[in-house]
C-alpha positions in Angstrom: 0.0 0.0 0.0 1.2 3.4 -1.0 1.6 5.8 1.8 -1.5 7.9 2.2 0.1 10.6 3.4 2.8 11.0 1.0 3.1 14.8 -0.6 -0.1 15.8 1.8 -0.6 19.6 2.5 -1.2 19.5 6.6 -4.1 21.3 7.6 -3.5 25.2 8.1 -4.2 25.4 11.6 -2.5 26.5 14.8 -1.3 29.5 13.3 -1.2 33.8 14.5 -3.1 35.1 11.8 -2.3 38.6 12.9 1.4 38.1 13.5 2.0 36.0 10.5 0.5 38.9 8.3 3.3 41.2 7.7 0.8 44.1 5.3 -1.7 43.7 8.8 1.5 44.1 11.3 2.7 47.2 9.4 -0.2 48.9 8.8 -1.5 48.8 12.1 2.0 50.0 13.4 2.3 52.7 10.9 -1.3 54.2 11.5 -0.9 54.4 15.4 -2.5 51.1 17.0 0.1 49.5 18.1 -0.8 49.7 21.5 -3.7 46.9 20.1 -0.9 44.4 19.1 -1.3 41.9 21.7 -5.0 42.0 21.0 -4.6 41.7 17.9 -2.2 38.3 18.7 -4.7 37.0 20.5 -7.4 37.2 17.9 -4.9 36.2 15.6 -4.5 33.3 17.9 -7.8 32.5 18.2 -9.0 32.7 14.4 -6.4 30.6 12.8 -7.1 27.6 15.6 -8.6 24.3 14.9 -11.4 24.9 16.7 -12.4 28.4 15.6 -11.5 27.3 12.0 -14.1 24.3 12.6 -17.2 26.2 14.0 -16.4 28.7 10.9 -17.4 25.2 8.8 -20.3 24.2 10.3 -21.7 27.5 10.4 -21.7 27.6 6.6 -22.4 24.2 6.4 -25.5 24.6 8.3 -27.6 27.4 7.1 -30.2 29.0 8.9 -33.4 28.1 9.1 -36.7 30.4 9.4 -39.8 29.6 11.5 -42.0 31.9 10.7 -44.7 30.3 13.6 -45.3 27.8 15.9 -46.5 24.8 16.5 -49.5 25.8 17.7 -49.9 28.4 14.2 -49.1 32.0 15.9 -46.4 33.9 14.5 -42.7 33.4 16.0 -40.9 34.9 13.3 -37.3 33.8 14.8 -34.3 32.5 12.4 -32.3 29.5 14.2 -28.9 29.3 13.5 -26.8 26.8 14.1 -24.8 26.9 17.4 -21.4 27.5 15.8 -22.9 30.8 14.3 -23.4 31.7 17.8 -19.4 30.9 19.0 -18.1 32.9 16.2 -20.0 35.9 16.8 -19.9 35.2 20.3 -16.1 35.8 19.7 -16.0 38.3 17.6 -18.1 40.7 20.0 -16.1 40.1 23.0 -12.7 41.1 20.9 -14.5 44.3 20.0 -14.8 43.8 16.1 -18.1 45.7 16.6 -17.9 48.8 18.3 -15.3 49.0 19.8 -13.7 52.3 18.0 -16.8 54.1 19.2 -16.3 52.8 22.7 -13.1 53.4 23.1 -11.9 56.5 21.1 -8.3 57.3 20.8 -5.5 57.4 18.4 -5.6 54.4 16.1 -9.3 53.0 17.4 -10.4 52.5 14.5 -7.4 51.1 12.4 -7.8 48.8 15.4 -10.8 47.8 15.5 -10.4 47.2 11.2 -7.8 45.0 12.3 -10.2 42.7 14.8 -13.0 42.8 11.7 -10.4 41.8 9.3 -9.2 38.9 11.1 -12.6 37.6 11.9 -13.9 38.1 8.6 -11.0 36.4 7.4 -11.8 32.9 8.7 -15.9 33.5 8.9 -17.6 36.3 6.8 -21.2 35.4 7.6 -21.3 36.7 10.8 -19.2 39.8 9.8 -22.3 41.5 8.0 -24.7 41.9 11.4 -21.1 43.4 13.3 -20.7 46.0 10.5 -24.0 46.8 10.7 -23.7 47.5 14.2 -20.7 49.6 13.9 -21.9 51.6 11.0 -24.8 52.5 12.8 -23.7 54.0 15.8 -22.5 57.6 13.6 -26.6 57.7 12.6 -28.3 57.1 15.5 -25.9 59.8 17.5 -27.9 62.4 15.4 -30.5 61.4 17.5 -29.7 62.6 21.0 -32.5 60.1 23.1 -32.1 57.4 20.5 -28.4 57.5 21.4 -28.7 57.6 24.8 -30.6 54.8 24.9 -29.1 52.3 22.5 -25.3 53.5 21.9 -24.9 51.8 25.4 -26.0 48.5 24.3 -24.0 48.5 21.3 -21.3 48.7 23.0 -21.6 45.8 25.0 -19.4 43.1 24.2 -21.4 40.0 25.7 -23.2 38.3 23.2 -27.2 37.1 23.7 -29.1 35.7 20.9 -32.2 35.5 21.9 -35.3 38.2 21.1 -35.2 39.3 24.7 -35.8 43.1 26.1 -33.0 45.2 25.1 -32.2 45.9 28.9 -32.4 42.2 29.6 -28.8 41.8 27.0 -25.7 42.4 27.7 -24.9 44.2 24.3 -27.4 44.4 21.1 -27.1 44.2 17.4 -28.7 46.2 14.7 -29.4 45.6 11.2 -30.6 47.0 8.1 -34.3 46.7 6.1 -33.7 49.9 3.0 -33.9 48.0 0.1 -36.9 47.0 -1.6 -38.6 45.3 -4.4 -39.4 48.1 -6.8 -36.3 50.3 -6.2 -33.3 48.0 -5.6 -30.4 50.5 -4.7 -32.4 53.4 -5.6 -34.2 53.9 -1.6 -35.8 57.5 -2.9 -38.6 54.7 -4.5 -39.4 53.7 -1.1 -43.3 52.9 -0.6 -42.8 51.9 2.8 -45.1 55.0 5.0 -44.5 55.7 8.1 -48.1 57.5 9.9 -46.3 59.9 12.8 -47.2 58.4 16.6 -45.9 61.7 18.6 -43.2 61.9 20.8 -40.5 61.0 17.8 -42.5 57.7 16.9 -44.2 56.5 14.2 -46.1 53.7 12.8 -44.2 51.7 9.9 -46.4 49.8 7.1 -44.2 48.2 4.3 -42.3 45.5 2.9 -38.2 45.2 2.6 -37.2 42.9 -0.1 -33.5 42.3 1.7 -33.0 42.4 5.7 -29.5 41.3 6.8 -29.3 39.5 9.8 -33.1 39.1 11.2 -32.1 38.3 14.5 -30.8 41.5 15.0 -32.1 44.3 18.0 -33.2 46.7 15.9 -33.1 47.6 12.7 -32.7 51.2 10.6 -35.5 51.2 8.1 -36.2 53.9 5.8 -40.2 55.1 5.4 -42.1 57.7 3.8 -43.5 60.4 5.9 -45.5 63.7 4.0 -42.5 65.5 4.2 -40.1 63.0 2.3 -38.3 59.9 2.8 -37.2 59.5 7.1 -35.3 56.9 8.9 -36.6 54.8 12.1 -34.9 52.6 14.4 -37.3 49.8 14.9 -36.8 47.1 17.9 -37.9 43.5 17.3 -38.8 43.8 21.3 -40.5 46.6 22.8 -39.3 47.6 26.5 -42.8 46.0 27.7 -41.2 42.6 26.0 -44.0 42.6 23.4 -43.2 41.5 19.8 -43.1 44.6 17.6 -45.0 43.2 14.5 -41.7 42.2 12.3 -43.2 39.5 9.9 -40.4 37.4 8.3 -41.7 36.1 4.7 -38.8 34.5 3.9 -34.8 33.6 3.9 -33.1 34.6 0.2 -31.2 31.1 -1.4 -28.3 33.0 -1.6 -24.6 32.2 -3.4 -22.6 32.7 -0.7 -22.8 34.5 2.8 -25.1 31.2 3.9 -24.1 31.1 8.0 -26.0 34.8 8.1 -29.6 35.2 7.2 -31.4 37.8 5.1 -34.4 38.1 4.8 -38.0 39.7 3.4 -39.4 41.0 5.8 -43.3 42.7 6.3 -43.9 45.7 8.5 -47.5 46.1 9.7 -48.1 49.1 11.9 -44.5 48.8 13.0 -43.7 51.3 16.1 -40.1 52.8 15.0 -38.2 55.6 16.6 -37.6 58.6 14.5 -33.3 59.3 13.5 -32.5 62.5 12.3 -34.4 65.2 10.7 -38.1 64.7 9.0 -37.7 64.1 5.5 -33.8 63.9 5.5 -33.6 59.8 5.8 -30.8 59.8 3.0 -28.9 62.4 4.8 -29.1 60.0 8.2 -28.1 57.4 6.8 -24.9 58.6 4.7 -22.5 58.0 7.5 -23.5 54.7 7.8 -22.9 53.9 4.4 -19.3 55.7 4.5 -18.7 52.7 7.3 -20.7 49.8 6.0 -18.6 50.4 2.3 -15.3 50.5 4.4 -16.0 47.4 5.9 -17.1 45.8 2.3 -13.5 47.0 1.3 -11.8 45.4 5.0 -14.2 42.1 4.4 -12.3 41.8 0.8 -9.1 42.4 1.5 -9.0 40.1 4.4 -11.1 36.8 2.0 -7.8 37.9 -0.3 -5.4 37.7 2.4 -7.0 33.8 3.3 -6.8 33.3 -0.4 -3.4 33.6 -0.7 -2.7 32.5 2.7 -4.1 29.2 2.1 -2.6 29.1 -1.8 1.2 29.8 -0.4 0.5 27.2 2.5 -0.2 24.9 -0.1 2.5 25.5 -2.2 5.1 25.1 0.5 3.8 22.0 1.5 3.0 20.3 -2.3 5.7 18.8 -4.6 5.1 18.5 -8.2 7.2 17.5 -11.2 10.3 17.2 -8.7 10.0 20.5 -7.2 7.9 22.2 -4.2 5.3 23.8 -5.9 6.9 27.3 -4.3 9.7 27.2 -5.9 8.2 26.7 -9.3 8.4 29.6 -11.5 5.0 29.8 -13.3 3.6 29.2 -9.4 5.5 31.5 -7.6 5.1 34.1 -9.8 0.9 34.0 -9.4 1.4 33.2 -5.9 3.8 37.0 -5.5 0.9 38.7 -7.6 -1.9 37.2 -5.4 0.3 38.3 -2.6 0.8 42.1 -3.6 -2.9 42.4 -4.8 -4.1 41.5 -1.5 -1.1 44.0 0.8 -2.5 46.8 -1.7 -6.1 46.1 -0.5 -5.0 46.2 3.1 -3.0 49.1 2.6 -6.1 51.1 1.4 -8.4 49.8 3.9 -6.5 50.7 6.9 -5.5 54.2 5.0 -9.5 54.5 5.3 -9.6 53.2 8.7 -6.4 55.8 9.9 -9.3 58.6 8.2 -12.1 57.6 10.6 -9.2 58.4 13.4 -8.5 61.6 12.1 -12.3 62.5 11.4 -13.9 61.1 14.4 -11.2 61.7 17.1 -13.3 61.7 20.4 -15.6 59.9 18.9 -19.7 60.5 18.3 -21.7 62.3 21.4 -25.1 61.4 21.9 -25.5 65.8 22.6 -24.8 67.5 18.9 -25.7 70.8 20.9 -22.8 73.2 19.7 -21.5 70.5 17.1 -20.9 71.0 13.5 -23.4 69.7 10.7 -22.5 66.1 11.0 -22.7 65.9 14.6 -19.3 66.6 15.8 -16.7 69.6 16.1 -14.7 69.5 12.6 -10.7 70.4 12.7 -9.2 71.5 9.7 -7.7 67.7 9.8 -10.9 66.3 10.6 -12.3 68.1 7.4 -9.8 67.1 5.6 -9.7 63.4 6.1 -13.6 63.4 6.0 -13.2 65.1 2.6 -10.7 62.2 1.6 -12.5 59.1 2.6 -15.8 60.7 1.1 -14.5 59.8 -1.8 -11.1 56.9 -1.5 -14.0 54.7 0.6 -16.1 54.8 -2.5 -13.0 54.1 -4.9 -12.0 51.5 -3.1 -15.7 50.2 -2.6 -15.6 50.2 -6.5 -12.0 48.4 -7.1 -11.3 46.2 -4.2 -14.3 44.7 -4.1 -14.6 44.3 -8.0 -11.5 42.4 -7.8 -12.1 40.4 -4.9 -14.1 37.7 -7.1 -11.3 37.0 -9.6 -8.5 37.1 -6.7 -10.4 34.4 -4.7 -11.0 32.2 -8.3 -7.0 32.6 -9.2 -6.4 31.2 -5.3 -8.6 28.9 -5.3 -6.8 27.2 -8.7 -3.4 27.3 -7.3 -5.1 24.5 -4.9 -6.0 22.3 -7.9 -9.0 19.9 -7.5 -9.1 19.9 -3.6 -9.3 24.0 -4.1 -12.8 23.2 -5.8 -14.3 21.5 -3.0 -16.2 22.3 0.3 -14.0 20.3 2.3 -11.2 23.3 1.7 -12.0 26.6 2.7 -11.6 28.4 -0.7 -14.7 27.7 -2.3 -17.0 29.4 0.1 -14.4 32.0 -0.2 -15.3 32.1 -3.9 -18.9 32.0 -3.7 -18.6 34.6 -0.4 -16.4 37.1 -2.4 -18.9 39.0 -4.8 -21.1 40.1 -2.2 -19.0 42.6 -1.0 -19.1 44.0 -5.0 -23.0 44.2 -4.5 -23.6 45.1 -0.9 -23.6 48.8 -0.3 -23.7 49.9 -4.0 -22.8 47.5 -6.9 -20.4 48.9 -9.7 -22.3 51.1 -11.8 -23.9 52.6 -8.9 -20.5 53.6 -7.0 -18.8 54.5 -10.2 -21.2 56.9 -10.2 -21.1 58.2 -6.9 -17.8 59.3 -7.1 -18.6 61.2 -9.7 -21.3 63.0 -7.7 -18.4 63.6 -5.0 -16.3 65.4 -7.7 -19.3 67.6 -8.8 -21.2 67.7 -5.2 -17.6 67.9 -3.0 -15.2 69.6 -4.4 -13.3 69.2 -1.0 -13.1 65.3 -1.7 -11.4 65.9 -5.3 -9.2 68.2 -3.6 -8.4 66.3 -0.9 -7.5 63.1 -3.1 -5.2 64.9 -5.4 -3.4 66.2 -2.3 -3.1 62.7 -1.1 -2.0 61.2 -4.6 1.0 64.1 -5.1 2.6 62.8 -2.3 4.1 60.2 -4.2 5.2 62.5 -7.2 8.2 62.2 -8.3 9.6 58.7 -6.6 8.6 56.7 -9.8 7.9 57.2 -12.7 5.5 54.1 -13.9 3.1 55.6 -10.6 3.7 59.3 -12.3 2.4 58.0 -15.3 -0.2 56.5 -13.4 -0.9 59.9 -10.9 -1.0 61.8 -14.8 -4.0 59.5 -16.1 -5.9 59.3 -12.8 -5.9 63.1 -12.0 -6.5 64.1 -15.9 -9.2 61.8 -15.9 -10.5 63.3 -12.2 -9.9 67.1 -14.2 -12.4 66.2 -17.3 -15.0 64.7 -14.9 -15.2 67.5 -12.9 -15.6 69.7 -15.8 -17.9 67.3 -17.9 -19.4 65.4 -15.2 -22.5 64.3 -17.9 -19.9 62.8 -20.1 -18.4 61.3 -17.4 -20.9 58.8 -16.8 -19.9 56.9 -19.8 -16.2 56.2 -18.6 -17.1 56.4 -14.5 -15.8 53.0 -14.0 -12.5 53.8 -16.0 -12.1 56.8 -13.7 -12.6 54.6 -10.6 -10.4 52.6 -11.7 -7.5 54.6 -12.0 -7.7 56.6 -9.4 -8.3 53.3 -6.7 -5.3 51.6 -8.6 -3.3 55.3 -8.2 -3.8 55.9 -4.9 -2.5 52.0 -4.1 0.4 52.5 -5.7 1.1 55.6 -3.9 0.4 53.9 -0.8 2.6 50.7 -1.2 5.4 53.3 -2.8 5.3 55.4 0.6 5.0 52.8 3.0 5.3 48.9 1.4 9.0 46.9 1.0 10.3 47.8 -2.5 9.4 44.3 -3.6 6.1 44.8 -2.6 6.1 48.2 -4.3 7.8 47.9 -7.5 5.8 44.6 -8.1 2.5 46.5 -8.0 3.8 49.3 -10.1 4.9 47.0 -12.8 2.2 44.3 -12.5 -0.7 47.0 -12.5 0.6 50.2 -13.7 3.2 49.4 -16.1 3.0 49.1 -20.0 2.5 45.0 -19.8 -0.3 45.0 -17.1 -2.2 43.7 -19.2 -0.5 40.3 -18.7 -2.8 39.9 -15.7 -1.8 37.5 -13.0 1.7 35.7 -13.3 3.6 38.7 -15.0 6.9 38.8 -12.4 9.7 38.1 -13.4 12.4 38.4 -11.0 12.7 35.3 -8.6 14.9 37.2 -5.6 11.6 40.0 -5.4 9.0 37.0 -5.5 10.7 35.5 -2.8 10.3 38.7 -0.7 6.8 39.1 -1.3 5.9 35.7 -0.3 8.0 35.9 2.7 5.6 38.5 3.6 2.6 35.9 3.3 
């Protein structure tokens, strides 16, 4: 008998998944959370074990399941998941991946706390989509000075109960989303969903939502129609008397990926909801929230490219094939470097995002707005300034990184072979998990577009991201020619911002793959660096994946892996 175990790749457990993550390690380091470095080890520690790893399967293995009423016919409208679900987002709340920026302000909270998402995310992405939810909402529902008092409390609470109890009965609470619906998709102005004012900041919600994420959640933000225009409610599955608030769940969406979290349709019927922000100005709440939910599409990404490449190196160190480790293969270790440098640039952006919230958010939110600027808090000239960058870098990178997440994961997956197609290795839910994040938030078309309403509608953020990109002027000249395009491009959208729309995507583009560049020139190993440059912004990008050609730099990047 052969031996079985003969040229078999072990199992990728056991391993620091923070500390073993050189782009994670310097970025948080560089941006100013390395006070969070031993956290960040223990997270590290705790994603990449066996255990953690295994309860990450069985929650997608096991998708959850809606009882919409009980045995006896009255309506329950509860989602069981399955009790790994629970552990993983059980763990993820006690490390803070949540809220913990908002709970804790101070220099490099928020690079932190991307840090903590990215690592959970990395291993499990289900569960991420309720704990963005819950971070991006905490900016919107400070506008509301009793809504916050009441509720920013709870979401910062980093015990983790998941049944529909009284929100003072939890330890910590969890909010989700109901915008979307049938007839309007992504555009939310179509809303038909009315909302019949109850006094006192309340109103009555009647409506459908054709995607809910995470059903289970506290409360949600839901967008309704008052006479005045389009509002925005925070509406409790449990009322503080412990009734039901009438939250009918229709059914769960057969989805591609994303199966260990729910979403669902959900029916409002004389829902009681708690008004956010102005009358009429729901769009206007909710924008902050959208700035933070896109960020953590672009962190979710980056981190299912750095497993993809972490498990695709693994592999390849461990695999022989004609006479060689599969590493040291040319044709391998070349796609392997590429996968490798895609996925630093990725982080590199996301945690330039991340380091913005800092800068724009330094104490925090306030549940008080009394003497505060338009969005709730006192602006700086820095604070402006960064606000004014991410406005539009978060929607770049919302467009790029996540547009190449699919093809990242698919290139990974291959470098596993046949085992790399199959549910027993982690790469294929990675696959299917991966284009989500290019949908959630604002698909292509729709983001493309919204940077171009930043450049006519902000001129600050144009500004702003020019001053960022000329940093780098001057240190090379492939990203000069690449700063020349991008801004030129940025100069005729601003001035024919009609035209624009044809080649939005194009602009997007160049200006995400720009500002990468310049961010891996100022602050990424020259291998790193001068791979990117030449891979994406030199005159034979269009080889795609595969195109480097010099074996001592490869080696550097995927020591870096």
């Amino acid at each position: 008998m052969p031996d079985s175990k003969a040229n078999q790749v072990p199992a990728r457990v056991g391993i620091d998944e923070f500390s073993t993550n050189s782009a994670l390690v310097d970025g948080v380091r560089r941006h100013g959370a390395g006070w969070a470095a031993g956290a960040l080890a223990s997270i590290g520690r705790l994603v990449g074990s066996a255990e953690f790893q295994e309860n990450a399967r069985l929650a997608n293995l096991n998708p959850p399941v809606l009882h919409a009423l009980d045995r006896y016919g009255e309506r329950l409208d509860e989602v069981e998941y399955h009790p790994a679900y629970h552990r993983v987002i059980g763990d993820a709340l006690a490390h803070g991946a949540h809220t913990s920026s908002w709970a804790d302000p101070r220099r490099g909270a928020h690079v932190a706390r991307a840090a903590a998402f990215m690592l959970f995310a990395q291993v499990e992405p289900g569960h991420a989509c309720p704990v963005s939810m819950t971070h991006a909402a905490v900016p919107a529902l400070a506008r509301e000075p009793a809504v916050a008092r009441s509720w920013l409390p709870r979401l910062y609470g980093t015990g983790y109960e998941p049944r529909l109890l009284r929100a003072a009965e939890k330890p910590s609470a969890l909010l989700g989303m109901a915008m979307t619906e049938r007839q309007g998709g992504s555009d939310v102005r179509a809303t038909t969903t009315a909302a019949v004012d109850g006094g006192g900041g309340t109103a009555r919600i009647t409506g459908h939502k054709w995607f809910c994420s995470a059903p289970m959640s506290d409360a949600f933000l839901v967008l309704a129609q008052e006479p005045s225009g389009l509002s925005c409610f925070l509406v409790p599955r449990v009322l503080d008397d412990g009734a039901r608030n009438p939250f009918r769940l229709v059914r769960l969406k057969s989805k591609l990926g994303n199966r260990a979290n729910a979403s669902a349709e959900v029916e409002l019927e004389g829902t009681l909801g708690w008004r956010v922000g102005e009358v009429g100005r729901g769009v206007r709440t909710i924008l902050d929230m959208v700035q933070e939910t896109r960020l953590d599409c672009v962190l979710g990404t980056a981190a299912g490219m750095r497993q993809g490449v972490a498990e695709a190196v693994w592999h390849a160190r461990h695999r022989r094939a004609f006479g060689k480790r599969l590493i040291d293969q040319p044709a391998m270790a070349a796609v392997l470097a590429d996968l490798a440098v895609e996925a630093e640039a990725s982080i590199a952006l996301g945690l330039r995002l991340a380091a913005a919230d800092d800068a724009a958010w330094p104490a925090g939110v306030r549940d008080d707005a009394a003497g505060a600027g338009a969005d709730g808090v006192r602006m700086g000239s820095d604070a402006a300034r960064e606000r004014s960058f991410a406005r539009i870098a978060t929607a770049l990178a919302k467009f790029w990184v996540c547009k190449r997440g699919p093809a990242h994961a698919a290139e990974a997956l291959e470098c596993l072979g046949g085992n790399g197609y199959t549910e027993d290795f982690p790469l294929a839910m990675r696959y299917r998990e991966q284009p989500v994040m290019a949908i959630w938030e604002g698909s292509g078309n729709v983001v493309a577009l919204d940077v171009l309403r930043a450049l006519a509608r902000e001129p600050d953020s144009a500004e702003a991201l020019a001053d960022e990109l000329e940093l780098q002027r001057g240190v090379d000249p492939l990203l000069d020619r690449a700063l020349g395009r991008a801004l030129s491009l940025m100069s005729d959208a601003r001035r024919e911002p009609e035209t624009a729309q044809w080649w939005a995507r194009r602009l997007a583009e160049e200006l995400a793959l720009a500002l990468e560049g310049a961010l891996l020139v100022s602050h990424a190993p020259s291998s790193v660096a001068e791979a990117f440059l030449s891979a994406r912004l030199g005159d034979d990008r269009s080889l795609g994946l595969g195109c480097l050609p010099d074996s001592a730099r490869t080696a550097e990047i995927l020591d870096r892996v």
